[in-house]
C-alpha positions, 0 to 999 in steps of 0.5 A, spaced: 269 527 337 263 528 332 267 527 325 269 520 327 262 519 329 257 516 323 249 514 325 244 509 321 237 510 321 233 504 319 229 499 322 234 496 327 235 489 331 238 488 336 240 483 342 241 484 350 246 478 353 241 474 355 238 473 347 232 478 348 232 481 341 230 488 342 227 491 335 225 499 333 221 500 328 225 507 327 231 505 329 238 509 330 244 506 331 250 510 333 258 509 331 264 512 334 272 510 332 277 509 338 283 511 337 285 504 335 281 504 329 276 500 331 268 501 329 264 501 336 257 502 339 255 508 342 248 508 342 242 504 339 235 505 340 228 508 337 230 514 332 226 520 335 231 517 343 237 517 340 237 522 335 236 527 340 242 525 345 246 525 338 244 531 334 250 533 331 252 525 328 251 525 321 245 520 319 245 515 313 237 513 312 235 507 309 229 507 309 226 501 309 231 496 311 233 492 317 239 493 321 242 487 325 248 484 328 253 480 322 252 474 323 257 469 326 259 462 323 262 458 328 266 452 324 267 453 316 273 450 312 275 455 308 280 451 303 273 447 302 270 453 298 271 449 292 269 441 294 260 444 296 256 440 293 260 434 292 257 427 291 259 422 297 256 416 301 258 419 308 263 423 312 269 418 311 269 417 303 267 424 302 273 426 306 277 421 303 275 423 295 275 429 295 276 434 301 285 431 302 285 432 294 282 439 296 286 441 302 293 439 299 293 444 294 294 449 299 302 448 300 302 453 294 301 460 296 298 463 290 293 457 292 291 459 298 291 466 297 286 466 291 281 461 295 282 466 301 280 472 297 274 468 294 273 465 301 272 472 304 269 475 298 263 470 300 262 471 307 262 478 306 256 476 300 252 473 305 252 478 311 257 474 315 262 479 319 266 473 324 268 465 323 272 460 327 275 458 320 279 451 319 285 452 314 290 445 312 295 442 315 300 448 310 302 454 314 302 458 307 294 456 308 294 460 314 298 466 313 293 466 306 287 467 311 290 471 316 293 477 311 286 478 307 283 478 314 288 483 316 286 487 309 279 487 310 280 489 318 275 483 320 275 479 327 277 473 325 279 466 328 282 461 325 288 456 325 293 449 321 289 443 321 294 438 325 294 431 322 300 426 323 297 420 322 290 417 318 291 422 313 294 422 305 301 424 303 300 431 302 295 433 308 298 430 313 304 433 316 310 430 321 309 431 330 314 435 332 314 440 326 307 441 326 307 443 333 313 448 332 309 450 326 303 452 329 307 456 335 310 460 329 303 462 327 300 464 334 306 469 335 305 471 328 298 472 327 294 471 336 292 478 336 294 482 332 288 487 330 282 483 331 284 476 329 285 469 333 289 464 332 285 457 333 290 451 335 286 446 330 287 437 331 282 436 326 278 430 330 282 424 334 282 420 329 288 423 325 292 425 330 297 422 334 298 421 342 304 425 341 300 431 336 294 431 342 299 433 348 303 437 344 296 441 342 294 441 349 301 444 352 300 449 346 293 451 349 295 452 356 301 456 354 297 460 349 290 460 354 287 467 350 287 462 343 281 457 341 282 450 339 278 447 334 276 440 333 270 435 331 268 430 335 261 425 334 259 427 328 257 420 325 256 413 326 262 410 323 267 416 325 264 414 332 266 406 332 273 408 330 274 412 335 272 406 340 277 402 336 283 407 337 281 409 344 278 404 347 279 406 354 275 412 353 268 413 356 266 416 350 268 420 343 269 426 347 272 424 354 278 422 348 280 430 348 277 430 355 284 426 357 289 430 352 286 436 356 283 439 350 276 441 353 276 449 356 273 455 355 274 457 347 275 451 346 269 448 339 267 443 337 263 442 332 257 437 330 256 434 337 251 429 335 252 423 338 253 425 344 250 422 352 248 425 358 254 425 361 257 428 355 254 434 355 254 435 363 262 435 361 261 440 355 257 445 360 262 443 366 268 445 362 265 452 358 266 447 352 262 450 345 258 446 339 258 448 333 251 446 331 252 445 322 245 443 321 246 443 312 253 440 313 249 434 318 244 433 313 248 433 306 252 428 309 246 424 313 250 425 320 244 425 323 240 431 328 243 436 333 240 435 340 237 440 342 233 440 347 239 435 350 243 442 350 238 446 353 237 441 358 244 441 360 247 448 358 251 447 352 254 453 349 251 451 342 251 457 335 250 455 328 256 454 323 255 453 315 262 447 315 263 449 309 264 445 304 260 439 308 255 446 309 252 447 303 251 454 303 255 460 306 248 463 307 246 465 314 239 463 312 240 458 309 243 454 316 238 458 320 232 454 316 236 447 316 237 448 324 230 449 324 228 443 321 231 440 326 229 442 332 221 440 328 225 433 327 225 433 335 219 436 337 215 431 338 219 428 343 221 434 347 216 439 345 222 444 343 221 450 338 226 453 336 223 461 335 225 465 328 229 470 334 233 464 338 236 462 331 238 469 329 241 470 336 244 463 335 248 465 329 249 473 332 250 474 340 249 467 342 255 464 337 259 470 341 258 467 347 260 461 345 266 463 342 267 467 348 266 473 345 260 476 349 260 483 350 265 484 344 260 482 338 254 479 335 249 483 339 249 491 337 249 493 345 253 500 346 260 498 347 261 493 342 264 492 336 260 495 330 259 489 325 253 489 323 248 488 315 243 492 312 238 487 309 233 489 304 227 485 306 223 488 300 229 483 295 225 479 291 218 479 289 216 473 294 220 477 300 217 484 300 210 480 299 210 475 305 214 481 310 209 486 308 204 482 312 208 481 319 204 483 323 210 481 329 217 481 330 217 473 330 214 473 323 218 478 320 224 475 322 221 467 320 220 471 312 227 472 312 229 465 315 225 462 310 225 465 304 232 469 305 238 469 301 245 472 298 240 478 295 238 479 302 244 482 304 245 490 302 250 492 305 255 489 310 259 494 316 264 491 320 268 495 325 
């Protein structure tokens, strides 16, 4: 059994299930492959503990470097990869000029396929080992994203955008065929290996009453799926949402009454919600996908944190690229502290440097209803992890030499971290 058993030694982080991060200085973690192939847990801990449980494991030393979880972007558009960093004036113009001309390049296969490779290439780059990803409204798009998944052996989820009404030619598809569609592309590709598949309504607006049901009854047939979705994420989107539903409480009672909210079920940005909106997320296991470089690029305005706490919202971080502007881990842990300073005057909420990497590691698990599989590093779970070199750039080394805890190391990281942080990334 050793021979499929491999052990790293390096300072290690991890997290229990409630988001305690447990940190060695000297760290082992141990790994085994099962009969299925995949890459799990063993054991992890103080070096001297575990190697002596373990002591025919062969052991990689990496001394001065961190082992953590591989981070978890819950919502991020994959076709979007091209389109960071365009100038717009809000969400609407921005989709409008230049994501729909983006997207609709995906009906080429050799399209998808390129950008999918690019796409994941980048992920692996940034140390992100999961996301919950939108393609567009193609079904080429989703085979390209799925069968490079497939290749590199990742735990992926993801799914065709639906959109039949409120879109341009090229993106948006026709009702019954999209359904039909999307039902192929659950049996082709919902767990196989580690992937999932995620029934995708890209926001209200663009979908009809008839695409809304049709996804509904598609989400209770296939009750292991994810569904994927935006809602309240800017002003202007919310009023329009009042204007096509105007019976609605609000912009999420709209899935709410299609039978959209559940467990698995994303969405991402969440700002604009009430109270009553966020009891309604907790009630029906309802995840946000928190964006934070997305929501200031395109001045959206600011995630409630302290309104998720208070009502026990599932929440974890996103990139939403191409709104994101970076694929970086980093970069979205410090936007999304920035806005938990935004907020802090009014509730007294901090967000601790180990809360936000528990929100883009174990806690974005849970919210995508993966706890216990991924994300943490506890024995049992999945082995997707990274190994950081916090000695990457000058600055780096500098400001991490002088931590004098774990929460100023990890704060170092945040602030100062990038792409070049990332030295190596192990998935399962």
């Amino acid at each position: 059994m050793t021979e499929s058993m491999q052990a790293w030694r390096a300072q290690l982080l991890r997290f229990d299930s409630d988001g305690r991060p447990a940190y060695d200085s000297d760290g082992l973690l141990v790994t085994r492959r099962d009969a299925d192939g995949v890459r799990r847990v063993v054991d992890a801990g103080a070096h001297a503990a575990v190697a002596a449980r373990h002591p025919a494991v062969p052991v990689e030393s990496l001394p001065g470097r961190l082992i953590a979880p591989g981070f978890i972007d819950m919502h991020v558009h994959y076709p979007q990869t091209d389109i960071i960093g365009s100038p717009a004036d809000g969400l609407l113009p921005w989709l409008e000029n230049y994501t729909f001309p983006a997207e609709s390049r995906f009906a080429d296969p050799a399209h998808a396929a390129e950008v999918a490779r690019f796409f994941f290439d980048e992920l692996a780059r940034n140390g992100v080992t999961t996301a919950l990803a939108f393609a567009t409204s193609h079904p080429a798009s989703v085979d390209a994203f799925f069968t490079e998944a497939e290749r590199r052996g990742l735990r992926m989820m993801g799914g065709k955008v639906l959109q039949d009404r409120h879109s341009p030619d090229g993106v948006r598809d026709q009702t019954e065929q999209s359904l039909l569609d999307t039902e192929a592309l659950i049996a082709r590709w919902h767990g196989r290996g580690r992937l999932g598949y995620a029934i995708t309504p890209r926001f209200a607006p663009s979908c009809s009453d008839a695409q809304m049901h049709g996804a509904a009854e598609l989400a209770r047939r296939h009750p292991t799926t994810w569904i994927q979705s935006h809602v309240a994420e800017n002003k202007d989107e919310v009023r329009w949402v009042r204007e096509l539903y105007p019976e609605a409480r609000s912009y999420l009672d709209v899935y709410q009454r299609f039978g959209l909210l559940r467990e698995r079920a994303v969405y991402a940005h969440c700002i604009h919600l009430d109270a009553a909106d966020r009891q309604l997320m907790h009630d029906t296991g309802t995840a946000a996908a928190v964006s934070p470089t997305s929501n200031l690029f395109l001045g959206s305005g600011f995630f409630d944190y302290a309104g998720a706490a208070r009502h026990g919202m599932l929440h974890g971080l996103a990139s939403d690229v191409g709104g994101g502007t970076s694929f970086s881990p980093f970069h979205t842990m410090l936007a999304a502290y920035f806005v938990g300073r935004e907020g802090r005057s009014k509730t007294g909420l901090s967000l601790a440097p180990s809360q936000l990497w528990w929100q883009h590691t174990g806690g974005a698990a849970r919210a995508l209803g993966l706890g216990g599989v991924i994300g943490t590093l506890q024995r049992g779970t999945e082995a997707d992890f990274v190994v950081l070199n916090p000695q990457a750039t000058p600055l780096l080394a500098r400001k991490t030499a002088r931590a004098g805890s774990l929460e100023e190391l990890l704060f170092a990281l945040i602030v100062l971290g990038d792409d070049r942080l990332i030295e190596l990334v192990v998935t399962a």
